[in-house]
N, C-alpha and C positions, 0 to 999 in steps of 0.2 A: 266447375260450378254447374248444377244442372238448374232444368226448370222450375222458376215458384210456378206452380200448379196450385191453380181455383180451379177445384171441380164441384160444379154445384147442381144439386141433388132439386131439380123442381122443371117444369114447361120453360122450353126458350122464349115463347112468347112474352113470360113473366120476366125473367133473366136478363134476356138482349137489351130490353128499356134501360135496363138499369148503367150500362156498359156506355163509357163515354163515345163521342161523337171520334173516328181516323182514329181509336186505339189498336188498330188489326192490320198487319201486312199481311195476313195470308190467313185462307178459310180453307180448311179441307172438311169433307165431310159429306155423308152418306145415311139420305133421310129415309123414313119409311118408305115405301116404294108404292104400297096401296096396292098390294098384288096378292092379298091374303096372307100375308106372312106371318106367325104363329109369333108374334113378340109376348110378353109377361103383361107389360101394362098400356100398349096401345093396338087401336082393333084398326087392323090394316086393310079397313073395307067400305072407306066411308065412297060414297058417291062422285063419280070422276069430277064432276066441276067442282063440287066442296072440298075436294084433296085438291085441287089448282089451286082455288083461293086462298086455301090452310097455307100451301106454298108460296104464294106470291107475299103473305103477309112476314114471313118469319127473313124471305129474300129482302124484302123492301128494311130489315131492321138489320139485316147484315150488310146492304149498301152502307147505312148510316153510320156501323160501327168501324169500316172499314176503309182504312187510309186513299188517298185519292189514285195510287202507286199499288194498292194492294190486287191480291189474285186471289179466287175464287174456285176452287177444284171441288164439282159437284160430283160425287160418283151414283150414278143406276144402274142398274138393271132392269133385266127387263123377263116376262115370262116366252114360253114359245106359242104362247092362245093369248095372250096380249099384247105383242109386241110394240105397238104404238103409243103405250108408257110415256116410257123417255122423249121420244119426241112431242110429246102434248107439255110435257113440262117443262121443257126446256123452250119452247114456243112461246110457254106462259109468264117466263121467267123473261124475255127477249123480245117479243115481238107485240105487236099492236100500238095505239097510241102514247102509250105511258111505261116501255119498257123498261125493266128493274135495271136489268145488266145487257152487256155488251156478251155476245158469242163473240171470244176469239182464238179459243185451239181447242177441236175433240179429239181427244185421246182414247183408245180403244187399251183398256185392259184387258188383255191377252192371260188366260187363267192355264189353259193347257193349248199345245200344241202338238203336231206330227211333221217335223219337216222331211227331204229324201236330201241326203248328200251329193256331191256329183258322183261319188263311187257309187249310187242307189241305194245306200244304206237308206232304211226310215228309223228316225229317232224319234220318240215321245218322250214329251216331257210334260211337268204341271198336274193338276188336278182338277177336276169337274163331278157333276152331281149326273148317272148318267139318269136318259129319259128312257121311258119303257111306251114306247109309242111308234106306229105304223106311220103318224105323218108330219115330227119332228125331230130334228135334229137335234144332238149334242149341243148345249148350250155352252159356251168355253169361253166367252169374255162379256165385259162392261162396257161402258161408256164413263168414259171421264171427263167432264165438260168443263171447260178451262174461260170461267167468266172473268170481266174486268170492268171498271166504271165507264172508260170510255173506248178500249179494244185497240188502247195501245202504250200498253206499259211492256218494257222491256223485260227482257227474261233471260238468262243464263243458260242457252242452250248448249253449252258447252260442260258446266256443274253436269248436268244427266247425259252426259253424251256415252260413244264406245270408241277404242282404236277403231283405226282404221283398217279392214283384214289386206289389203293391196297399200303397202307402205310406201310406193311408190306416189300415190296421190296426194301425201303429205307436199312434196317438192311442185305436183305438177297444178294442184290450184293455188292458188292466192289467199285468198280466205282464210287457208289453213292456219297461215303464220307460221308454218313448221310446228302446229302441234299434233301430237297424235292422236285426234280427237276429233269426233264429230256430232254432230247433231242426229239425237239417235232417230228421231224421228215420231210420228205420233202412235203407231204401237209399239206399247209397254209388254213385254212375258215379266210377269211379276209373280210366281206360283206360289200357292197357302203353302206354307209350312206343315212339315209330316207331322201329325199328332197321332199319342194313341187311343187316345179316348176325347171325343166332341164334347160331350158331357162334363169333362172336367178341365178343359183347358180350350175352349168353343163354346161356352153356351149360349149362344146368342145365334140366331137364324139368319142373318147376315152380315157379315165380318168384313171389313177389308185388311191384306197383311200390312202388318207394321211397314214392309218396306215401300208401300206404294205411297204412303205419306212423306215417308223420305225422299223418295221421289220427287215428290208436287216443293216439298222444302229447297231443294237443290236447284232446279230449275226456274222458281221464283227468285233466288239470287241473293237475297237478303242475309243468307248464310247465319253466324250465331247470332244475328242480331234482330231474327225474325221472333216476330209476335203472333201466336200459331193459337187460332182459335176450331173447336168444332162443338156445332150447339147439337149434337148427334151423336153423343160419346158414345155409346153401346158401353161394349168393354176395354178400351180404352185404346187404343190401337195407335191413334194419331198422340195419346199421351205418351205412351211407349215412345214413339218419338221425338219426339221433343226431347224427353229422358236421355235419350242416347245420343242425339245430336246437341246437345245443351245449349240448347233453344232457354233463354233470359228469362220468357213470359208464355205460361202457356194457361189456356182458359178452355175447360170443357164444359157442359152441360149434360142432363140425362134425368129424363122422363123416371125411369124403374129404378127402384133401390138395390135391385138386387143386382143389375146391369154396374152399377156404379161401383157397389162391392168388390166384385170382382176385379172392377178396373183399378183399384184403389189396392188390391191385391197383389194384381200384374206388375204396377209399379213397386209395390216394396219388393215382390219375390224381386225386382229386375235390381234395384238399388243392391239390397243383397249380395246376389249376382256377380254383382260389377265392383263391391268391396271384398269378396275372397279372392278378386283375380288383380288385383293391387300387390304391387311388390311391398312383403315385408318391410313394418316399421312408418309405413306411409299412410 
């Protein structure tokens, strides 16, 4: 059974009203960023307090739709001559007399990496946009901001965890239970998938991969029984999963028709997909 999928083609401001009051365990999603980014049908330039407000209104209808239990996985970005973005909005979203959400886990999506082995091998791995500048660095991850109504709903940090590389720590803490598994912690290496053309399988100016939503799904705990909204669809990325993890109830939104298209795409090529790789006769 996969997701019934609403994907509806209009402004979340219009959309979220409509959406009953604790229909959502879990938000993922990944808004304009307000850093000029070249979207189809929204101009990502409006005035830094006026992009607060625009946010604080569409956060204040995602409390309302969203279960008292549920989690909130914001993803930004940020530019390297803006950097203080993310933290003005998530400030805006959190803090002062009348704040919307609870901050309770920032997750650093980790895009590329370089680690050195202890043999001194160095490995890369992942993908990045490089900069062509004298006084910034490589941009190579996000911010994932793990909101919640009151900053303490439980979470399944064992669902997103790793072995353990020392098998030995299995027996020697307690906690473990004897399983091989731990809490992976708050960076994520989550790498874009190789494509070969942006244009036909990327068009959209900021994406996050299918699997980081999986991610945010696994560790919220609610497993198939979660209710997976993003009023952010781009091209479909958090529907994709849902699709794949057959998630009951999934609800997108999206600004651009032609964003939505595509998503609407995604999902059938995937549907497709996933019925030629079914054993004959089923």
């Amino acid at each position: 059974m996969h997701a019934r999928m609403k994907l509806h083609h209009g402004d979340c401001l219009e959309i979220l009203p409509t959406m009953e009051n604790g229909s959502i365990d879990l938000v993922v999603t990944s808004p304009p960023y307000n850093l000029g980014i070249n979207y189809k049908s929204f101009k990502d330039t409006a005035p830094r307090g006026e992009y607060l407000a625009w946010c604080r209104k569409w956060a204040m209808e995602l409390r309302r739709v969203m279960a008292d239990d549920a989690s909130f996985f914001l993803n930004v970005g940020a530019a390297p001559a803006n950097p203080l973005m993310p933290h003005q909005l998530i400030l805006a979203l959190t803090d002062g007399a009348e704040p919307v959400f609870t901050l309770q886990n920032t997750f650093h999506w980790v895009k590329s990496i370089t680690i050195e082995t202890p043999a001194g091998e160095k490995v890369s791995a992942g993908h990045f946009k490089p900069i062509n500048s004298q006084r910034y660095v490589n941009d190579c991850h996000e911010y994932v901001f793990h909101l919640t109504k009151s900053g303490e709903v439980p979470l399944d940090r064992r669902a997103a965890g790793v072995p353990y590389v020392h098998k030995s720590n299995i027996a020697r803490w307690g906690h473990t239970g004897g399983a091989d598994l731990r809490c992976r912690g708050n960076t994520w290496f989550i790498p874009y998938e190789t494509i070969n053309s942006r244009d036909k399988e990327r068009p959209h100016p900021a994406t996050f991969p299918v699997a980081l939503v999986e991610q945010c799904v696994r560790i919220h705990g609610k497993g198939a029984a979660t209710r997976l909204l993003d009023p952010f669809l781009g091209i479909g990325s958090s529907a994709l999963a849902a699709h794949r993890m057959n998630l009951p109830d999934f609800t997108g939104i999206e600004l651009d028709g032609h964003y939505l298209q595509t998503a609407r795409e995604r999902i059938d090529a995937e549907t497709a997909r996933q019925a030629e790789e079914l054993p004959f006769g089923l």
